[in-house]
Each structure stands twice: as structure tokens, then as C-alpha cells.
ZAMARGU-4260 file (C-alpha; in steps of 0.2 Angstrom, whole numbers, plus 5000, padded with zeros to 4 digits):
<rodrens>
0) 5000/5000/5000 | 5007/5016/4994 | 5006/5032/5003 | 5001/5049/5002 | 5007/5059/5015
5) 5007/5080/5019 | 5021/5092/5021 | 5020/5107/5034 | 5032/5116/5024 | 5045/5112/5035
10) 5063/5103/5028 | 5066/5090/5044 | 5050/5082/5039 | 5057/5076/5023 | 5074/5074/5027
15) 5067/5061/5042 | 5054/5053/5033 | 5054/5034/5028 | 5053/5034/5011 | 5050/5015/5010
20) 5029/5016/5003 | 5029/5035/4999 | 5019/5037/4983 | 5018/5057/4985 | 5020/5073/4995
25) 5006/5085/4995 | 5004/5102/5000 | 4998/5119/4996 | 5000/5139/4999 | 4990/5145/5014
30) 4979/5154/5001 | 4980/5154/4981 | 4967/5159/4966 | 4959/5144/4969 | 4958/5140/4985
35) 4958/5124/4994 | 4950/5112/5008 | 4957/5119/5024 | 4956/5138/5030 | 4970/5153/5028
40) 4972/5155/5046 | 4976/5132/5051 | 4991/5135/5038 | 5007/5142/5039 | 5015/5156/5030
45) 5023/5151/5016 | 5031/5160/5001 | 5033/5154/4984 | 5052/5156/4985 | 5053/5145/5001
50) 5040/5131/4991 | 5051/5131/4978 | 5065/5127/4989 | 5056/5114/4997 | 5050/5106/4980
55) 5068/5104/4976 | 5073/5096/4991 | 5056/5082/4990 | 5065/5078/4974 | 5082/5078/4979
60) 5076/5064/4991 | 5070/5055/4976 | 5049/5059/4979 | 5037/5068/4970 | 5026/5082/4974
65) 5006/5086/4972 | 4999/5103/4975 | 4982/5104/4978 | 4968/5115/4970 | 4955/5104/4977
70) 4943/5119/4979 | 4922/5114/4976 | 4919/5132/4971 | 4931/5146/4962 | 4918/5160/4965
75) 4914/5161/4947 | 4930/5170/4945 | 4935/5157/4931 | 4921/5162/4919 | 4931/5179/4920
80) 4947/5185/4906 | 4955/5191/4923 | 4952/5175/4934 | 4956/5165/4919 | 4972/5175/4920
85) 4976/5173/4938 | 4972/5154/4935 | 4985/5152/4922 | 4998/5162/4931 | 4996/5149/4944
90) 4998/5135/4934 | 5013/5143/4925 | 5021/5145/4942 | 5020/5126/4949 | 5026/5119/4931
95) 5041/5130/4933 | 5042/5124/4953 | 5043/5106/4945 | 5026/5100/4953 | 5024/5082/4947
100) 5004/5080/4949 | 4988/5090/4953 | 4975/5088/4964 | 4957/5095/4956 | 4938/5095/4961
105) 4931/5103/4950 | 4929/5094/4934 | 4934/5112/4924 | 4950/5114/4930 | 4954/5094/4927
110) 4950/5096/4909 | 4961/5113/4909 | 4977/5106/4915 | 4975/5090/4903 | 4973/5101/4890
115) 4988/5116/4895 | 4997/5106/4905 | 4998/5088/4898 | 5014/5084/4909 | 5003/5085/4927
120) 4998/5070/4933 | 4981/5075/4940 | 4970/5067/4955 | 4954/5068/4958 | 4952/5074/4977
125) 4939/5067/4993 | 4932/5083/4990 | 4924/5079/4974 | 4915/5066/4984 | 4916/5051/4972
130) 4906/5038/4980 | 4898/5025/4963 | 4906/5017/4949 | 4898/5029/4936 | 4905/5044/4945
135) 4921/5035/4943 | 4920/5031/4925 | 4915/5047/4921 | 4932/5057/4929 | 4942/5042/4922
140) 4934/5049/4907 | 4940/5067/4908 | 4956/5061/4911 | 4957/5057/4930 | 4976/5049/4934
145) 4971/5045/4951 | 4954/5045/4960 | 4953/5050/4979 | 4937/5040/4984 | 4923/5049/4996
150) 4930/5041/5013 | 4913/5047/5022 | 4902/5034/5009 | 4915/5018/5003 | 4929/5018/5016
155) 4921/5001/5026 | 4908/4996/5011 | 4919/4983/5003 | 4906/4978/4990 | 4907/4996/4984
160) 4924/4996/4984 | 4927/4981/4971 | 4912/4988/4960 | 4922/5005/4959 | 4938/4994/4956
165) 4932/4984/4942 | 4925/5002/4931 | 4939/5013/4930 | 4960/5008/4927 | 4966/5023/4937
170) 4973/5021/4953 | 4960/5021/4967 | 4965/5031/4986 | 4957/5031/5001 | 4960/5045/5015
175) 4965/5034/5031 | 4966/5044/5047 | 4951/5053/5047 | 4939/5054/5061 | 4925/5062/5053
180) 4907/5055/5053 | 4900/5042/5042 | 4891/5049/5030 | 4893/5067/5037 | 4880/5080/5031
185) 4891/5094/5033 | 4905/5087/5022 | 4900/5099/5005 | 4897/5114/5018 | 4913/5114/5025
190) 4922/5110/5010 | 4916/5124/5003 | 4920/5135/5019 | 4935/5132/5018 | 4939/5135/4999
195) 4931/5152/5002 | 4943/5155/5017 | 4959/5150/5009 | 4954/5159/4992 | 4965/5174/4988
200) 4951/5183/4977 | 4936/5179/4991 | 4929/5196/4998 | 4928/5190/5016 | 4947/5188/5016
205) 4949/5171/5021 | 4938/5174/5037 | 4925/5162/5041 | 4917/5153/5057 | 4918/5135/5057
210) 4900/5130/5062 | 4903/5113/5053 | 4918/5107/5066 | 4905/5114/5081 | 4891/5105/5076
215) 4903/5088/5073 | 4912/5089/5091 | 4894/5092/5098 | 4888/5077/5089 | 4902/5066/5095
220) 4902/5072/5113 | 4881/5067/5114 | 4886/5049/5105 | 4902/5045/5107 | 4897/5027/5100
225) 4901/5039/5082 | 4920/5038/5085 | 4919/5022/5081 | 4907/5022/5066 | 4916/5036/5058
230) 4929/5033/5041 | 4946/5029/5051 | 4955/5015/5040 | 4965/5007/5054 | 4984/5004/5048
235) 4983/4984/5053 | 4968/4983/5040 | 4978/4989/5024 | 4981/4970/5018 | 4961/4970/5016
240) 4960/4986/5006 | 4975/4979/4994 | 4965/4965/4993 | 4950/4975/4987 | 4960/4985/4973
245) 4965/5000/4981 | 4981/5008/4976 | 4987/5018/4990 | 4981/5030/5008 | 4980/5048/5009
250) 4987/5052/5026 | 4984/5068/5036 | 4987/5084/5040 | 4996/5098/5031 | 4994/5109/5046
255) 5002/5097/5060 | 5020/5097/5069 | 5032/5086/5059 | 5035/5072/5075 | 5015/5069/5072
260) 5015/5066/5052 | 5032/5053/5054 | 5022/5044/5067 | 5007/5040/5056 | 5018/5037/5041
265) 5027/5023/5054 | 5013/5013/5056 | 5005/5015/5041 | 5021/5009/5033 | 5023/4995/5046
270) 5005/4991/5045 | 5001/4990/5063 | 5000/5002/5078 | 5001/4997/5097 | 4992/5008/5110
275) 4979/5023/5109 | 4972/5022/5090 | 4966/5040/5092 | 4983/5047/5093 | 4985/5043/5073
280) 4970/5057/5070 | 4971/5075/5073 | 4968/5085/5089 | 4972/5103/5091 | 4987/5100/5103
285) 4995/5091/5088 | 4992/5107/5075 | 5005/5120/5070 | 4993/5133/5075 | 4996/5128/5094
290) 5013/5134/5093 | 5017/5150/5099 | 5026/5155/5081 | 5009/5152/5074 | 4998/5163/5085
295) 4999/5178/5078 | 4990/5172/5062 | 4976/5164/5074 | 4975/5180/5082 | 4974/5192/5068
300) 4962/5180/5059 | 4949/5181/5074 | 4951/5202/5077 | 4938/5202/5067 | 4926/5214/5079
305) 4917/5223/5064 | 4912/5203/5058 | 4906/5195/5075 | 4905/5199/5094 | 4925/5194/5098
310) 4922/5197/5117 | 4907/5184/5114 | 4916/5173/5104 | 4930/5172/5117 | 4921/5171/5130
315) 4912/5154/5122 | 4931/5147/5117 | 4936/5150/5136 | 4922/5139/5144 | 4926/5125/5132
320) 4938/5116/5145 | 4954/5106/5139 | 4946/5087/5132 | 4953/5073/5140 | 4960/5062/5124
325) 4947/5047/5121 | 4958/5032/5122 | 4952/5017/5109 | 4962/5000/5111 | 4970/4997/5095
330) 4971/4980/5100 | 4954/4977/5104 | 4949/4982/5088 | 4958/4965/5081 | 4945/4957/5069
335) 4935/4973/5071 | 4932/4973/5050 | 4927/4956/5047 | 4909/4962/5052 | 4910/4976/5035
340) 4920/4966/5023 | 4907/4951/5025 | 4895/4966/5020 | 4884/4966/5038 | 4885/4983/5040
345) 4868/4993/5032 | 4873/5013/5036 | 4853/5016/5031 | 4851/5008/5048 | 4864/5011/5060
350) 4851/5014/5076 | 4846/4995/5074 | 4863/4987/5070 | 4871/4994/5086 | 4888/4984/5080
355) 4898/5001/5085 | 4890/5005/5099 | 4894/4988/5106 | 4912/4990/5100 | 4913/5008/5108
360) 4909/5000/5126 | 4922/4986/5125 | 4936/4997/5117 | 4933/5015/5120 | 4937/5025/5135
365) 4931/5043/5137 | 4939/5057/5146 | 4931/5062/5161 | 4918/5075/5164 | 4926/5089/5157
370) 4917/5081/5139 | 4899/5086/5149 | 4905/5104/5152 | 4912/5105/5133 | 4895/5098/5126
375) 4887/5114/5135 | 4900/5125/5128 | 4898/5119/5110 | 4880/5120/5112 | 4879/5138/5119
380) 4890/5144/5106 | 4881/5135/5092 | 4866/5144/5099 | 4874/5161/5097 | 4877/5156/5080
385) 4857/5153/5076 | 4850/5166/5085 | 4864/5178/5076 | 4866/5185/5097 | 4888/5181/5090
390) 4885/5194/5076 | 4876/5209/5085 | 4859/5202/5081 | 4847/5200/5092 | 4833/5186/5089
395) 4816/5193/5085
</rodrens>
């Protein structure tokens, strides 16, 4: 199994990595023309002089790199003779910085780049949400390389996986270490959200509130049975995933300190992980933004006090108390896959199955109360949020 895995930008992650499975490294500007799947302000700062540099050195190491334009939504700004310009620019700009492939989600910008730019390998991102064999076919079509599959619909529906397999020739990815939900409804939302906020040309300056990763904490702290039925691909399950025709694993995060991304890239390259399973996923403790060096951005990207109530909007941060870490037995979860890959699993019923919630009391254990007291935090500030009391707006 082949991996994808991020850059933070920052040269001792790739002079340590283990190069042994590394298919790719990926990364992208904090903000660009196009914009991307994660906000401005979670990114580091980094010029195109210092990528360039960067580039140079992923390939003295002997690995390639993919730069993601894995934006839903380019705020029409490409039907424009100047957005058309600023698009090509950019595009001019990664050939010359030697970029090997291209992630895309927009079908547009895929048909561009093979047409321009016919030396880009280009790959289909989890943004684009592909989910069906025909949605397959149809990007292999249009000239799709490499097809990142919607991990919040296939990643445990096996007789899905092999229908996609047998339709299309490209190579097939899955993203791994994701905790999000099982088919998520804010998933398009916040996608979006976030190419608006990491889009150069978007009017509100990369500033947005992100409403979506409220309501999903708040969802898990009420259920905490969800951890379990959400996408994460365990690294000791990767043998089954071969087995099913998929090529490789989109690892993540692009905005977390370097000791984290080597650890997940050990085990998924050793294909096994002893301890708390949850450490492999992404918490804020683990996020460049928690640095000191980085706060400055968080801070400038929050003073927003024409845009929202920032005394409110601290004060609703503040009561949100430090989470204990949920702790989930990797080893407990032996065998914990059998029950999906003999197709026993029916996600239009999860309240009857119970499968996960059984699992999530033999396996899982929570922190302590401090979850109760982050629940009511999350729910008083998602009310400030409906009642528009966070934006000077008092409900009528």
C-alpha cells in the first residue's frame, strides 16, 4: 500500500521521513486563486520562494510532489478574462516549481490542466465526493490519473469498493486517518467553507466561522458510539484494502508538527499500531497553530470585531475546557472489520445494527467530565450562532 502523505512546509519532515511506501507529497499555499480544503488561518505562511526550495529538496530525496487545487467552488471567478488569467499564472508558476501532479475537484479545472498542462499528473480529490462506479468512469473519462474516493460513503463498504475497482484503470486512494462522521451531512458545507477561506480573490478575506467542526464535536460528545462508526481505516487493515484494489492512503494533516505526520507514516508503513488508536488522527494539541510562532495568524484571523461579537466569541472558546483524549484499544479492535468486509453493515440503519456501539463500550474509553461541560460549551455557542446574538443580532 502506497502512501500519500502531507508536508508542513517544514525541511526535517522530509529529510526524516521513511521513504519506504511514499507514493507522493502534498501540499499547498495557505491561500491561492483557487483555493483549497482547509482555512488561511490552520496554515502556515509560506512563500513561493521557500516552496520552491522545498520542492527541490522532496525531489532531491527521490519523491514527487502534488499541489492541491482541490477547491468545490472558484467564485465564478474562472468564467472571468481576469480570473482565467490569475488561473494560468498559477499554473505557470507550479510547472516551473517542477510540481509532478495536481489535485482537482472541479471537473473544469481537470479538463484545463490536461489540455495546457499535459505533463501534470492530475488526481481527483475526497472533495469531489466520488462515491459510485459511474461517478468514477466518468472522471476516468475526463482524464482522471488518480481518484481519491469519498471516505465518508466507501471507506468500510467493501462491495462498493470492488464495483468502483472493476469500472475505472486509474489508481484508486482512500484517505485513512480521518475521524469524521460516516456519511457526514456537513461534508459539502465545509468543503466549501473552507475553499472560500483559503481563496485569495474571496471578499471576506479568508475569514470564516467554522459552524461545521461545532456541530461535529457536539455530535460526538452526545454519541460518542460515532468515533467508532466514523471513516478511520486502521493501519493493521491495509492488507484488506489491497486486497480489494486499492492503490494507496491519503494520510493527514498539512497543518500538524512534523513528530506527528512521521508517526502516522510509521505505522502505516509498518501496517500495525500498538496503543491509543486515536493518537493517529488530529487533535488541536498536535496542529501548528498551537505553537506560539503560529499565533499571531490565529489572532489576527479572529480580530475580526466589525464581523462577530469577539468578546462573545472568546468568552464561548474559554468555557470549552481542555478534552481529556478518548483512548480506543487498538488491539481490541483485532477482527473489528470482518463484520464490514462480510457486508453486515447497512449505514441506512445504524440505530438498529448497534455493531459500533457495542464495540465503543468494549474498546473506548472517554475522558472524564470535562466532555459534559464542553458539550454545553459547544451548544451555547452553536446557539449564538442561530439566534445571530455572536453577530450583534438579536433574535426577534
Amino acid at each position: 500500500m502506497k502512501l500519500s502523505v502531507p508536508t508542513n512546509w517544514c525541511p526535517e519532515l522530509i529529510n526524516k521521513l521513511d521513504k519506504t511506501n511514499i507514493a507522493e507529497i502534498y501540499g499547498k499555499l495557505d491561500r491561492d486563486v483557487v483555493g483549497g480544503g482547509r482555512a488561511e488561518f490552520l496554515l502556515s505562511f509560506v512563500s513561493r520562494r521557500q516552496a520552491n526550495d522545498h520542492i527541490r529538496l522532496i525531489h532531491k530525496n527521490g519523491l514527487k510532489f502534488n499541489y492541491l487545487l482541490n477547491a468545490l467552488c472558484m467564485g465564478n471567478h474562472e468564467w472571468t478574462a481576469r480570473g482565467q488569467k490569475k488561473i494560468r499564472k498559477l499554473l505557470d508558476w507550479l510547472a516551473g516549481a517542477g510540481v509532478d501532479s495536481i489535485t482537482v475537484a472541479v471537473p473544469y479545472l481537470l479538463q484545463v490542466i490536461k489540455r495546457c498542462y499535459p505533463f501534470f499528473k492530475v488526481k481527483v480529490s475526497v472533495c469531489a465526493g466520488i462515491d459510485n462506479p459511474v461517478q468514477a468512469r466518468h472522471w476516468e473519462e475526463m482524464g482522471a490519473d488518480v481518484i481519491s474516493l469519498s471516505p465518508w460513503s466507501v471507506n468500510r463498504d467493501f462491495v462498493l469498493l470492488k464495483q468502483i475497482r472493476k469500472a475505472v484503470k486509474c489508481n484508486l486512494e482512500l484517505y485513512a486517518n480521518n475521524r469524521c462522521l460516516m456519511k457526514c451531512p456537513f461534508t459539502a458545507y465545509h468543503y466549501l467553507a473552507n475553499n472560500h477561506a483559503s481563496n485569495s480573490q474571496d471578499n471576506q478575506n479568508g475569514f470564516f466561522i467554522d459552524y461545521c467542526r461545532f456541530m461535529c464535536s457536539s455530535l460526538i460528545l452526545s454519541e460518542p458510539s460515532r468515533l467508532i462508526s466514523s471513516c478511520w481505516i486502521r493501519p493493521d487493515d491495509s492488507d484488506y484494502y489491497a486486497e480489494a484494489g486499492i492503490d494507496s492512503f491519503k494520510l493527514s494533516e498539512r497543518n500538524t508538527k512534523t513528530e506527528f505526520i512521521l508517526k502516522i507514516i510509521e505505522a502505516y508503513t509498518r501496517k500495525k499500531y500498538e496503543g491509543n488508536l486515536f493518537d493517529l488522527f488530529v487533535d488541536d494539541s498536535k496542529r501548528l497553530s498551537s505553537e506560539k510562532r503560529y499565533m499571531w495568524k490565529k489572532a489576527l484571523f479572529f480580530l475580526k470585531p466589525f464581523k462577530v461579537n469577539i468578546f462573545l466569541l472568546h468568552r464561548y472558546f474559554s468555557n470549552i475546557p481542555p478534552q481529556g483524549h478518548p483512548f480506543l484499544d487498538n488491539r481490541k479492535l483485532d477482527g473489528f472489520l470482518d463484520f464490514f468486509i462480510k457486508g453486515k453493515c447497512n449505514l441506512n440503519n445504524c440505530a438498529e445494527c448497534g455493531y459500533c456501539r457495542k464495540v465503543a463500550q468494549e474498546a473506548l474509553i472517554l475522558p472524564d467530565e470535562k466532555g459534559k461541560n464542553s458539550l454545553q460549551a459547544y451548544r451555547g455557542l452553536l446557539k449564538s450562532l442561530y439566534d445571530g446574538s455572536l453577530f450583534y443580532y438579536k433574535n426577534r
